[in-house]
C-alpha positions as CSV (number, residue, x, y, z in Angstrom):
1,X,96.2,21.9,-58.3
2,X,94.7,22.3,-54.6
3,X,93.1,19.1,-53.6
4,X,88.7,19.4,-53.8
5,X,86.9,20.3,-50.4
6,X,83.9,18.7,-50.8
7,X,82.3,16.4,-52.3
8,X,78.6,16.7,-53.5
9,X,76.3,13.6,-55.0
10,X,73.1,13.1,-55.6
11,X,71.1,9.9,-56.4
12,X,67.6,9.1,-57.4
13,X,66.1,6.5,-54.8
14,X,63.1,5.1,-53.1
15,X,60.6,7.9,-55.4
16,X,63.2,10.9,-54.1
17,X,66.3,12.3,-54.1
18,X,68.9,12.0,-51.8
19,X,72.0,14.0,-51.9
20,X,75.3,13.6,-50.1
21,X,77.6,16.4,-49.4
22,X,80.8,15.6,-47.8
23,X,83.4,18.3,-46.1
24,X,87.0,18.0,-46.9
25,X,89.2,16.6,-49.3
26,X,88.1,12.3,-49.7
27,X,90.6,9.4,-49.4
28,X,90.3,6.4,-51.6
29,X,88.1,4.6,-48.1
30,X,85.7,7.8,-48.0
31,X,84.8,7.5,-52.1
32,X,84.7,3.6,-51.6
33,X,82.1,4.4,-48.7
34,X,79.9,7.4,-50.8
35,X,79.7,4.2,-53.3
36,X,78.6,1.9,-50.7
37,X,76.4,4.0,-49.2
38,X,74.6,4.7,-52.8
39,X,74.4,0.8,-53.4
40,X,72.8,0.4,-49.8
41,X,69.8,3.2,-50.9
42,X,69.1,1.2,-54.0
43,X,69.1,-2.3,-51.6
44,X,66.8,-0.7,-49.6
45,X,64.4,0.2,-52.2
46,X,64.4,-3.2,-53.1
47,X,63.6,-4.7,-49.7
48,X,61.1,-2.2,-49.1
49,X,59.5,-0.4,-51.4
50,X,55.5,-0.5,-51.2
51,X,55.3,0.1,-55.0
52,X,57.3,-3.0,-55.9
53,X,55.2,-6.0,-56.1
54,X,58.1,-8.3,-55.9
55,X,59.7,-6.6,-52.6
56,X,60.3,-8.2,-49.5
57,X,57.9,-6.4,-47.6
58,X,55.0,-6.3,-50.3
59,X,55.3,-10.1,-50.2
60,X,55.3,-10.8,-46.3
61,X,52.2,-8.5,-46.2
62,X,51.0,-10.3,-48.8
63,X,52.1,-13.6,-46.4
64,X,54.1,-15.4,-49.3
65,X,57.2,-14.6,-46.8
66,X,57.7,-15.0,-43.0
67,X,59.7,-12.3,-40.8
68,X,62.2,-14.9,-40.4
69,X,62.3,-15.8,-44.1
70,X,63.6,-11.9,-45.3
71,X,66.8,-10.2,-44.5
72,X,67.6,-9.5,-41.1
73,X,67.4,-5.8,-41.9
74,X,63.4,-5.9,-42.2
75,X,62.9,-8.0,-38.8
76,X,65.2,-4.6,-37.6
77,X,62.8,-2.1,-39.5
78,X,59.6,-4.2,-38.2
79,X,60.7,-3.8,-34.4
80,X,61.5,0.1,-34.5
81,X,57.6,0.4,-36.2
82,X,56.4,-1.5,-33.3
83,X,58.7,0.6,-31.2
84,X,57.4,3.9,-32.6
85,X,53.9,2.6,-31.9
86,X,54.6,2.2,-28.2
87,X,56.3,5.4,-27.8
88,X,53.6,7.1,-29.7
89,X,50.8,5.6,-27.8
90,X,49.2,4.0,-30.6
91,X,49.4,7.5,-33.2
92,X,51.8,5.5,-35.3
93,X,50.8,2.3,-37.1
94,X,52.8,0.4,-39.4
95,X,50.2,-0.1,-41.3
96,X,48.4,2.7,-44.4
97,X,45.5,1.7,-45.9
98,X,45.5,-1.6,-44.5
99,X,48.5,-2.6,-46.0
100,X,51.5,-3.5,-44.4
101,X,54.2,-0.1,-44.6
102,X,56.7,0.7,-42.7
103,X,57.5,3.8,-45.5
104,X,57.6,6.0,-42.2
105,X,61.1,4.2,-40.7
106,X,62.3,3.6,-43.5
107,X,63.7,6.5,-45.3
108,X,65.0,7.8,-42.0
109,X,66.7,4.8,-41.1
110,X,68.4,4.2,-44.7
111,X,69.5,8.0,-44.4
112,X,71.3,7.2,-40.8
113,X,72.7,4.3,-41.6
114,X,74.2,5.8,-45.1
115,X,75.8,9.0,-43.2
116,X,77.7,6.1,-40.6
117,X,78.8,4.3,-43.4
118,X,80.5,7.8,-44.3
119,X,81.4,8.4,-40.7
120,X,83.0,5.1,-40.3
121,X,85.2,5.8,-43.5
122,X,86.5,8.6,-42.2
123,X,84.1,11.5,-42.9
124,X,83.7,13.2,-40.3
125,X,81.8,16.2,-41.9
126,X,78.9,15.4,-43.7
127,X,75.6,15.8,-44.8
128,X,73.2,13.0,-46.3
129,X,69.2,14.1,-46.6
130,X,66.4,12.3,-48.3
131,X,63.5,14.1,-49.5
132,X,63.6,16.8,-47.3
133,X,65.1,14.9,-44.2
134,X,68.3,15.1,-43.0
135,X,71.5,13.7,-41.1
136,X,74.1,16.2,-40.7
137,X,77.5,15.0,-39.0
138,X,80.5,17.2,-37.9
139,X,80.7,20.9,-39.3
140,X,80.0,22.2,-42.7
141,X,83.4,24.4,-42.3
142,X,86.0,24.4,-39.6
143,X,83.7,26.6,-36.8
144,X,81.1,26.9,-39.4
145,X,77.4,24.8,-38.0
146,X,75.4,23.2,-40.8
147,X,72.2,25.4,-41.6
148,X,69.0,23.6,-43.1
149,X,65.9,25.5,-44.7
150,X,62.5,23.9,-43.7
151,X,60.3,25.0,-46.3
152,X,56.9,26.5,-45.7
153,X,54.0,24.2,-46.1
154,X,51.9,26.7,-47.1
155,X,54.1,29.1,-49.1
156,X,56.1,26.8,-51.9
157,X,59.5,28.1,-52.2
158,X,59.6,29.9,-49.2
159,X,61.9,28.9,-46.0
160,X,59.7,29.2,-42.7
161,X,62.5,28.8,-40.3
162,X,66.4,27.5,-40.6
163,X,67.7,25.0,-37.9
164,X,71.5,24.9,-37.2
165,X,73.7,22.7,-35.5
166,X,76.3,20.3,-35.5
167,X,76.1,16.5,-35.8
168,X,72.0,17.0,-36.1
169,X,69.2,15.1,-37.8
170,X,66.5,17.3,-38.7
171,X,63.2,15.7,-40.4
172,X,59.6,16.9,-41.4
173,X,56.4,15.7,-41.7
174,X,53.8,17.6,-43.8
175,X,51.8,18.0,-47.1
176,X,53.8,20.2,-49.2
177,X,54.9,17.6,-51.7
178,X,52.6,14.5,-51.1
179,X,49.6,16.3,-49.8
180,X,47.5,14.3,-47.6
181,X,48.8,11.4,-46.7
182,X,49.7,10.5,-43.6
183,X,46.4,9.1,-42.1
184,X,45.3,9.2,-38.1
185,X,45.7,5.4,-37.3
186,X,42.5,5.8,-35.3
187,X,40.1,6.9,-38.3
188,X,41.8,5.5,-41.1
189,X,41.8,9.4,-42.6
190,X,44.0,11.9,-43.4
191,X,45.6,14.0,-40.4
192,X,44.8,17.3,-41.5
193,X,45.1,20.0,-38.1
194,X,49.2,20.5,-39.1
195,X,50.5,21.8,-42.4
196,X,54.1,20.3,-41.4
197,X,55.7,19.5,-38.0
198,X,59.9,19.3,-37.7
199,X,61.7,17.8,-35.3
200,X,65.3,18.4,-34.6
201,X,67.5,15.9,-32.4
202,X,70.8,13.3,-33.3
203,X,69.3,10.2,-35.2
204,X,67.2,10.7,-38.1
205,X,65.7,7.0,-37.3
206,X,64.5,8.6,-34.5
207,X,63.5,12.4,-35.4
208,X,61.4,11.1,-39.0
209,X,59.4,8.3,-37.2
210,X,58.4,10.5,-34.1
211,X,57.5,13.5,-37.4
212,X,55.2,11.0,-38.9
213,X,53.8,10.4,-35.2
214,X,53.6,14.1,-34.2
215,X,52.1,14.9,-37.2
216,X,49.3,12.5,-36.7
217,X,48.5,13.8,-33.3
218,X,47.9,17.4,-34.7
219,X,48.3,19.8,-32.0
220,X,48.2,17.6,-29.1
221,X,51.6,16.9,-30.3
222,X,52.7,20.2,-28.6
223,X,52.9,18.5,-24.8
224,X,53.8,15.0,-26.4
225,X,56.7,16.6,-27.7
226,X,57.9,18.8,-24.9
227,X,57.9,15.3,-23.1
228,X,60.6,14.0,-25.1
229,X,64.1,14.3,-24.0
230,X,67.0,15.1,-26.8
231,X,64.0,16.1,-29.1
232,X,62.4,19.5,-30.3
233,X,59.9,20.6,-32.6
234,X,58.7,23.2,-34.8
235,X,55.2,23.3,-36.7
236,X,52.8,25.1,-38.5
237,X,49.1,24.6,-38.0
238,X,46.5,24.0,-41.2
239,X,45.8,27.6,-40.4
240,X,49.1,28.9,-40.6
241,X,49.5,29.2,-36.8
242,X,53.0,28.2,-35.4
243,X,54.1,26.8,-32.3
244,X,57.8,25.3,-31.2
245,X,58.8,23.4,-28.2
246,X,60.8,25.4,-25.5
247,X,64.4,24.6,-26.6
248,X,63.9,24.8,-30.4
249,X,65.4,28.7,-30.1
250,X,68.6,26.9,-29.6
251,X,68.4,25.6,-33.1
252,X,66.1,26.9,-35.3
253,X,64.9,30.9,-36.2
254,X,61.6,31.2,-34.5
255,X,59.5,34.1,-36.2
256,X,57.0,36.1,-34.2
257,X,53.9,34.5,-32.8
258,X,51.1,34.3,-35.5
């Protein structure tokens, strides 16, 4: 019997899905890592989920814990938020509501961090995404680019462009499944000129916290974003106007000018 070429799994996680499709037939290190890398989700969820009274973060924003009091991994998560914030001049916050939430780095950062785990064990070609975001590494076939479908923010189950690449993280930011909830920091509202913004580039750490902060920005994200080395962008205004950064044509299907 030929040996399987890929290995597909998905897990339920952090209020999402995350699915893990890895290229090539897996050595006893590589299913050893897909386990590790499902346990690490589930850890993560419990550090940080919002929704979990008992959490590590609900409780140091509740100041029953110090920064120096949880794991080491949410002093990490607390520095790229404040990171984000400077790089976004102030259009990111790390807090929603007034609550403390770094929800924004987090699921990007778990994502990464799962698909090295998978690297590190030896799989070279693989795919990991989390509700919609994505960290692709390698090839999907021997010459063969991964392709990912954004879908349309306005038109549910339609694709409004595909990116494709090779060792890529690809995340968006938008209302199709949450609606409305990623709030200007300045107003304390809902940011409401996009219907969804992608952004293309290596890390998803880095790709689905500058999403959250493009997205806030609206459409004077456009020159933010053509400022950014390494990164590109795709989005689709509230009224179904498009724009994409310069170099996104080298990833993604571009359709004509609405």
């Amino acid at each position: 019997m030929a040996e399987p070429r890929a290995v597909r799994h998905t897990e339920h996680a952090m209020g999402t899905v995350f699915s893990f499709d890895l290229r090539g037939a897996p050595t006893p290190g590589v299913t050893a890592a897909l386990a590790d890398a499902v346990a690490w989700l589930h850890r993560v969820d419990e550090v940080f989920s919002t929704y979990r009274p008992g959490s590590q973060i609900s409780r140091l924003g509740r100041g029953e814990l110090t920064e120096r009091q949880c794991d080491p991994e949410v002093a990490e998560v607390l520095e790229l938020c404040r990171s984000a914030a400077r790089a976004a001049d102030g259009w990111f916050s790390v807090t929603a509501g007034g609550r403390l939430d770094p929800s924004a780095v987090v699921k990007g950062w778990a994502v990464e961090r799962a698909s090295q785990l998978l690297y590190d064990a030896g799989a070279r070609h693989h795919s990991v995404s989390g509700g919609g975001d994505i960290q692709t590494r390698g090839e999907a076939a021997p010459g063969t680019p991964w392709r990912v479908g954004v879908a349309h923010p306005l038109c549910p189950g339609d694709l409004i462009t595909v990116v494709t690449g090779r060792d890529l993280a690809v995340a968006t930011s938008g209302t199709a499944e949450r609606g409305p909830h990623i709030l200007d920091p300045h107003t304390g509202r809902p940011a409401t000129d996009l219907a969804s913004v992608t952004l293309v580039g290596r890390h998803l750490t880095e790709v689905d916290t500058l999403a959250t902060a493009a997205f806030a920005m609206g459409d004077a994200a456009r020159g933010w974003l053509r400022a950014r080395d390494g990164i590109e962008a795709f989005a689709v205004t509230s009224d179904a106007r498009t724009w994409w950064t310069p170099g996104f044509a080298a990833y993604g299907e571009v359709p004509v000018r609405g």
